[in-house]
ROKOL-10924 format. One record per residue (C-alpha): residue in one letter; x, y, z. Coordinates in steps of 0.25 Angstrom, whole numbers. Each point is the difference from the previous one (the first is absolute). Example, Ala and Ser with C-alpha at 12.3 -4.5 7.8 and 13.67 -1.06 7.14 Angstrom:
2
> A | 49 | -18 | 31
> S | 6 | 14 | -2
***
This chain:
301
> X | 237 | 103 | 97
> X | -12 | -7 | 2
> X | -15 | 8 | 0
> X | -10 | 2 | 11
> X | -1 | 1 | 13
> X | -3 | -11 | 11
> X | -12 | 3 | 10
> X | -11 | 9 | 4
> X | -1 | 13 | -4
> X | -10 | 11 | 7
> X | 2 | 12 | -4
> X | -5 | 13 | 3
> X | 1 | 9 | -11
> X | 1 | 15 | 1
> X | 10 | 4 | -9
> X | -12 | 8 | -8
> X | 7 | 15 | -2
> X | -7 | 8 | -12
> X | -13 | -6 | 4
> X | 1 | 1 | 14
> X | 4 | 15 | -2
> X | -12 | 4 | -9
> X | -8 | -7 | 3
> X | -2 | -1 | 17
> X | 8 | 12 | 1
> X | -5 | 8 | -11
> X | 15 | 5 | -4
> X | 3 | 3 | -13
> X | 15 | 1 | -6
> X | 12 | -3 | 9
> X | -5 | 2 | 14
> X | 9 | 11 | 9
> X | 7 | -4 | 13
> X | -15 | 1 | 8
> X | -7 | -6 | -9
> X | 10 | -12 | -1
> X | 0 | -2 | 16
> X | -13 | -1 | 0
> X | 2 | -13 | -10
> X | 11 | -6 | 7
> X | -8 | 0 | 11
> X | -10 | -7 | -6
> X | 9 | -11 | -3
> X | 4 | 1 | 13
> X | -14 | -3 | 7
> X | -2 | -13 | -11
> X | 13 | -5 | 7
> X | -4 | 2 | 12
> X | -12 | -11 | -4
> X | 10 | -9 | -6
> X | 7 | 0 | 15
> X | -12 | -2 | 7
> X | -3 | -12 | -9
> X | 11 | -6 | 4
> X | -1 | 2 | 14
> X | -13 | -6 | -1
> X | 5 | -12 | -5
> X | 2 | 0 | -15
> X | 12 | -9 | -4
> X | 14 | 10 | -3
> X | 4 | -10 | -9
> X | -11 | 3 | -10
> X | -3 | 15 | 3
> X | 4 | 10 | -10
> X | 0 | 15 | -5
> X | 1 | 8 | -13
> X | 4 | 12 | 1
> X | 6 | 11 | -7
> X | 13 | 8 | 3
> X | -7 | 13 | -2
> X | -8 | 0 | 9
> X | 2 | -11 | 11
> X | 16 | -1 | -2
> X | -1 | 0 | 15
> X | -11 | -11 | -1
> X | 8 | -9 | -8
> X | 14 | 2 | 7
> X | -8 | -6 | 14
> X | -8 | -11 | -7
> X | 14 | -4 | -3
> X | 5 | 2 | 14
> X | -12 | -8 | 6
> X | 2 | -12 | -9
> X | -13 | 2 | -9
> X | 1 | -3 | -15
> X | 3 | 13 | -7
> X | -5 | 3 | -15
> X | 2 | 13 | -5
> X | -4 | 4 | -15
> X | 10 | 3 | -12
> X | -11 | 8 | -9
> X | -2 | 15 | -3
> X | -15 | 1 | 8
> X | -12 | 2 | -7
> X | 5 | -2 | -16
> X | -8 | -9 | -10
> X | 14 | -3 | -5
> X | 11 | -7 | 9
> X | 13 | 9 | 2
> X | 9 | -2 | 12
> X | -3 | 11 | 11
> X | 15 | 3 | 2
> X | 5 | -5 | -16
> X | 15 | -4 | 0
> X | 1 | 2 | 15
> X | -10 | -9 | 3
> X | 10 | -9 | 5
> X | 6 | 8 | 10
> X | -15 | 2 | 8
> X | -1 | -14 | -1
> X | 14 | -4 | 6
> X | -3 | 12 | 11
> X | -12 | -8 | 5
> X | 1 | -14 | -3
> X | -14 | -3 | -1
> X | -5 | -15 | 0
> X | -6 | 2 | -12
> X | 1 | 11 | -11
> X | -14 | 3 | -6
> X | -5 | 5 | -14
> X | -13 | 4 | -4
> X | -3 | -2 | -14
> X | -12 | 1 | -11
> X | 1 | -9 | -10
> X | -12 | -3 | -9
> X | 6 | -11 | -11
> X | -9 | 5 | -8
> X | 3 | 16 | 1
> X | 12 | 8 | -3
> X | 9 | -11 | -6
> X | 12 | 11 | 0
> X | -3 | 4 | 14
> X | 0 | -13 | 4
> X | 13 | -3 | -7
> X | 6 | 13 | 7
> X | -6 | -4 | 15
> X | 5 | -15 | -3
> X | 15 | 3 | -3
> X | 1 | 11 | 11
> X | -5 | -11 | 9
> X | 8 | -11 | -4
> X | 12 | 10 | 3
> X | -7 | 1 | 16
> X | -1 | -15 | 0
> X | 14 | -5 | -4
> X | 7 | 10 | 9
> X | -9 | -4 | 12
> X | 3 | -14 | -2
> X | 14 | 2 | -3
> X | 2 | 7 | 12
> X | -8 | -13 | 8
> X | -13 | 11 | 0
> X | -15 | -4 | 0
> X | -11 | 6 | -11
> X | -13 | 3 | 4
> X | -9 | 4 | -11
> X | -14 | 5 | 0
> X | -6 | -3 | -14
> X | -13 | 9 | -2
> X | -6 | -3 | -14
> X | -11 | 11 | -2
> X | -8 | -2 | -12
> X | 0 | 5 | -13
> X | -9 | 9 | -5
> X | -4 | -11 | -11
> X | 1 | -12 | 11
> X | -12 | 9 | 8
> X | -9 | 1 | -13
> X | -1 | -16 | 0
> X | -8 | 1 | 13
> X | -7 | 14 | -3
> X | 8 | 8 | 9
> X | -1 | -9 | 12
> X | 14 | 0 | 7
> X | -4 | -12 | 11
> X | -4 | -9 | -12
> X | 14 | 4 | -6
> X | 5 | -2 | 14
> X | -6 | -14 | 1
> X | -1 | -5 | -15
> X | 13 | 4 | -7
> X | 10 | 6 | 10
> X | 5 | -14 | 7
> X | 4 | -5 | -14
> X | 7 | 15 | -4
> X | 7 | -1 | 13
> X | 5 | -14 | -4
> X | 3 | 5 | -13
> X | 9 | 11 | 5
> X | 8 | -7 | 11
> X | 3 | -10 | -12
> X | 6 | 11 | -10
> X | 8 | 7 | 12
> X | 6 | -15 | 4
> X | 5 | 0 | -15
> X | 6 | 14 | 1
> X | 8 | -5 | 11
> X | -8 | 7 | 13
> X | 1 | -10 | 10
> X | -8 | 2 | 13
> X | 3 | -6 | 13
> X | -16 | 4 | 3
> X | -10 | 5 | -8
> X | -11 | 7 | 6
> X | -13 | -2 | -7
> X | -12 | 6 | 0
> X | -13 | -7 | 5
> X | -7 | -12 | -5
> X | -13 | -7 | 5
> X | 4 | -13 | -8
> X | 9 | -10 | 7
> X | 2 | -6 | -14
> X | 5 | 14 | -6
> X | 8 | 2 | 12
> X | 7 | -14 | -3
> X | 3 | 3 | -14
> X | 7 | 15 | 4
> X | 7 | -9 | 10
> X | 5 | -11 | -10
> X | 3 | 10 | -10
> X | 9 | 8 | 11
> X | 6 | -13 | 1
> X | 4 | -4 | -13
> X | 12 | -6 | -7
> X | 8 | -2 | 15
> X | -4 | 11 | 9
> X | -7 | -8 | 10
> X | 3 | 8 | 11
> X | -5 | 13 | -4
> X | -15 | 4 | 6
> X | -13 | 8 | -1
> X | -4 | 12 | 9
> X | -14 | 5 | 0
> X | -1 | 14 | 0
> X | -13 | 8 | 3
> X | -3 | 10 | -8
> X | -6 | 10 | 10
> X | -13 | -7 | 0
> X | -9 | -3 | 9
> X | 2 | -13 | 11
> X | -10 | -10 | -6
> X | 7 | 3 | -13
> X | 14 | -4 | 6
> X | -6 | -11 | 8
> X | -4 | -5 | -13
> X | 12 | 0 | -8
> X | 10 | -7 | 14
> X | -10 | -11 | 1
> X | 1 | -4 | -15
> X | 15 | 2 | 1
> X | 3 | -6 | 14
> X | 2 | -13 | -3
> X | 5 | 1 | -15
> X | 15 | -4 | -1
> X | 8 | 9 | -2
> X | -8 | 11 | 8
> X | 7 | 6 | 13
> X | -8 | 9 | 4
> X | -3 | 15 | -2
> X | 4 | 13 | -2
> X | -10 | 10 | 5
> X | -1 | 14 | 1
> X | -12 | 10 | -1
> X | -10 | -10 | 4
> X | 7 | 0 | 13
> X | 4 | 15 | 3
> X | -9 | 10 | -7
> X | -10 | 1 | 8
> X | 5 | 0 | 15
> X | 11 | 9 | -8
> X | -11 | 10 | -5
> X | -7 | 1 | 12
> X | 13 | 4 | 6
> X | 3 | 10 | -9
> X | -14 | 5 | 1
> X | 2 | 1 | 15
> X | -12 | -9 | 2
> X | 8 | -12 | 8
> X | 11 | 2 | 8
> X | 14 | -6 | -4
> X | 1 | -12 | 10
> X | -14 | -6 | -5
> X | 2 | 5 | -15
> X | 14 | -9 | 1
> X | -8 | -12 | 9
> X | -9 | -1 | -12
> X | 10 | -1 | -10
> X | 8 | -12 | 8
> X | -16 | -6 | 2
> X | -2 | 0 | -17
> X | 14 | -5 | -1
> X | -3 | -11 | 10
> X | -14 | -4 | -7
> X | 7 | -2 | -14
> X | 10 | -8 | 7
> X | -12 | -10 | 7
> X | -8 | 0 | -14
> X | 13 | -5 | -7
> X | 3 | -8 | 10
> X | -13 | -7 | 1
> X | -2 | 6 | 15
***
């Protein structure tokens, strides 16, 4: 099977559970039946932008969303239906180490939705837990050779947070770390996990101001005959000069095809919602406007 993926990708990312959970609902543990509509329904109402994004014009061919089965099964079942492309993650939520959400089922929840794309989110610092590293490498390698065996697309989201030894080189400064050291690590580990034998149709990278950085992520992404596997950018929850920042550098790099973005888009009109502080039309218009606005800034619009 050949790697990657052909065209544009804008996705909307709300897949988020622990986090959204604690933190924007303020629940703690396995939240009970109540609790639990309350967060389907909040993946309900980011939908709900993602429709009227596409009513108001964005391309269907390259609108997607990331959503989890837990709590936006219904979500991801009418995605599908509507011809959007469908990611929906393979990874236990809110763990420092990669472990599949549903272990040696995991094939069965994938076959029972048929997501464009399977996602992973996984910490690898090359240069921290060699033996965790090992473990999340050999468990992803099994994800990735199933997926592709079984004509199945990877999307992996590679955060590489620091080390407490990398901080110490810039005095505690996590946006030196960030700007300095983080690109080359980031090169670093997609390397080793290409030699393990994890082969990602997209990787979803986190941002970078420089264009030149972004090309080498790209090339290395590229390497030794997978031309056709791309970059995403993702964005980190911060803030939209931040964003902005990151798609200009990537936009025209090759092997960049767009984003994948979440917080940035939805927490706010989402919070106000919950809050009871905007009604549930305007909270949804606001998160297809944010989704909209990326989509220009990448575009160059």
């Amino acid at each position: 099977m050949t790697f990657g993926y052909e065209g544009t990708l804008f996705i909307l990312a709300f897949d988020h559970r622990g986090s959204l959970q604690e933190k924007l609902f303020g629940i703690e543990g396995v939240p009970g039946p109540r609790d639990a509509e309350r967060i389907v329904d909040a993946k309900r109402l980011i939908f709900e932008g993602m429709e009227r994004a596409l009513d108001a014009g964005i391309d269907a061919s390259t609108a997607g969303v990331l959503v989890d089965e837990q709590f936006g099964s219904q979500v991801a079942r009418d995605a599908k239906q509507a011809g959007m492309i469908l990611a929906m993650p393979a990874e236990k939520s809110g763990q420092d180490e990669f472990d599949l959400e549903y272990g040696s089922a995991f094939a069965a929840h994938i076959e029972s939705f048929d997501p464009t794309f399977a996602k992973v989110l996984v910490r690898y610092n090359p240069e921290g837990d060699g033996a965790m590293n090992g473990r999340q490498a050999a468990r992803l390698k099994g994800l990735s050779e199933w997926l592709h065996r079984t004509d199945r697309r990877l999307l992996f989201e590679l955060l590489v947070p620091a080390e407490p030894h990398q901080l110490e080189r810039f005095d505690g400064d996590a946006g030196r770390y960030d700007a300095e050291l983080r690109p080359d690590l980031m090169r670093l580990a997609i390397a080793e996990l290409q030699e393990t034998g994890v082969e990602p149709d997209i990787w979803k990278i986190e941002g970078i101001d420089d264009p030149a950085m972004c090309a080498a992520i790209a090339e290395q992404c590229r390497v030794g005959g997978r031309e056709g596997v791309g970059c995403v950018v993702l964005g980190r929850g911060a803030d939209d000069a931040a964003v902005d920042a990151w798609l200009r550098a990537a936009r025209d790099v090759p092997g960049y095809q767009g984003f994948a973005i979440g917080r940035s888009i939805w927490w706010k009109p989402l919070e106000a919602y919950i809050a009871g502080e905007m009604p549930r039309d305007e909270a949804s218009k606001q998160v297809a406007n944010n989704y909209r606005r990326f989509v220009a800034v990448y575009e160059d619009r």
